[in-house]
C-alpha positions as CSV (number, residue, x, y, z in Angstrom):
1,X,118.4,166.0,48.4
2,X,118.5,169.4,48.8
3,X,119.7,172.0,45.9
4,X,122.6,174.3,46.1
5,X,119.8,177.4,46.4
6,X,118.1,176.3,49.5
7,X,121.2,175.3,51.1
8,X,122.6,178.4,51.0
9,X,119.6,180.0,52.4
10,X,119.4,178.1,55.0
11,X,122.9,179.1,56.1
12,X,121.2,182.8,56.9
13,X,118.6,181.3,59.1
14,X,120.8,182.0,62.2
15,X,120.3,184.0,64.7
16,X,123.6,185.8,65.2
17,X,124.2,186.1,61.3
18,X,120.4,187.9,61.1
19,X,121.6,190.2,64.1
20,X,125.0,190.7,62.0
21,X,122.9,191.8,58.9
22,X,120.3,193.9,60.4
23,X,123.5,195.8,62.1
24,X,125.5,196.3,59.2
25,X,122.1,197.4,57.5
26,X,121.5,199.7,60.2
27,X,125.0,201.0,59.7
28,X,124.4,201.4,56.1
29,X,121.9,203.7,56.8
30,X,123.7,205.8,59.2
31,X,126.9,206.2,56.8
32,X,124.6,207.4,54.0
33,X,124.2,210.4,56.4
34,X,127.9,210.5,56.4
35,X,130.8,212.1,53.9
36,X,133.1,209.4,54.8
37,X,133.1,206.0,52.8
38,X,131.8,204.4,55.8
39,X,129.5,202.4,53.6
40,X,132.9,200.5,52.7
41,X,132.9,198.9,56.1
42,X,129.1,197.8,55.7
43,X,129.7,195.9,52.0
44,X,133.0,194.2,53.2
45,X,130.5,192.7,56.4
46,X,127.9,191.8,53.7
47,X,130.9,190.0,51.6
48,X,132.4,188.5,54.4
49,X,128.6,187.1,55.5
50,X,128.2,185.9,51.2
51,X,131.3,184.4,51.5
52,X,130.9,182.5,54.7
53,X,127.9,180.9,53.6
54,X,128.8,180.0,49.9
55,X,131.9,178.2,51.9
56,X,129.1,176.3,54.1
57,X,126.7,175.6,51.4
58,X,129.4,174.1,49.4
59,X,130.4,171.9,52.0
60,X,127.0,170.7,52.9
61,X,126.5,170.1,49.3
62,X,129.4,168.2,49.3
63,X,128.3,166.2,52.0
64,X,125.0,165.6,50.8
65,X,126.3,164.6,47.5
């Protein structure tokens, strides 16, 4: 049985979440450059991403469980 911890890094393993993550990082770094709080949008796709796979994790803990 797997724990919690490696479940939920296996949920980042994807390829379209890594692509979605090295883009909002890239972002990041381009709003830094910025005056807006562009660097809003950038932590509210890293939440969304956290959120997403806590959700998973939990249900394949569940599952497993």
């Amino acid at each position: 049985m797997e724990s919690f911890h490696e479940l939920l890094a296996r949920q980042f393993e994807d390829d379209q979440v890594m692509t979605l993550m090295w883009a909002a990082f890239m972002y990041l770094i381009l709003s830094c450059f910025s005056k807006d709080m562009a660097y809003v949008e950038t932590l509210t796709i890293y939440g969304g991403l956290f959120f997403a796979a806590i959700i998973s994790a939990c249900c394949d803990y569940i599952k497993e469980y």
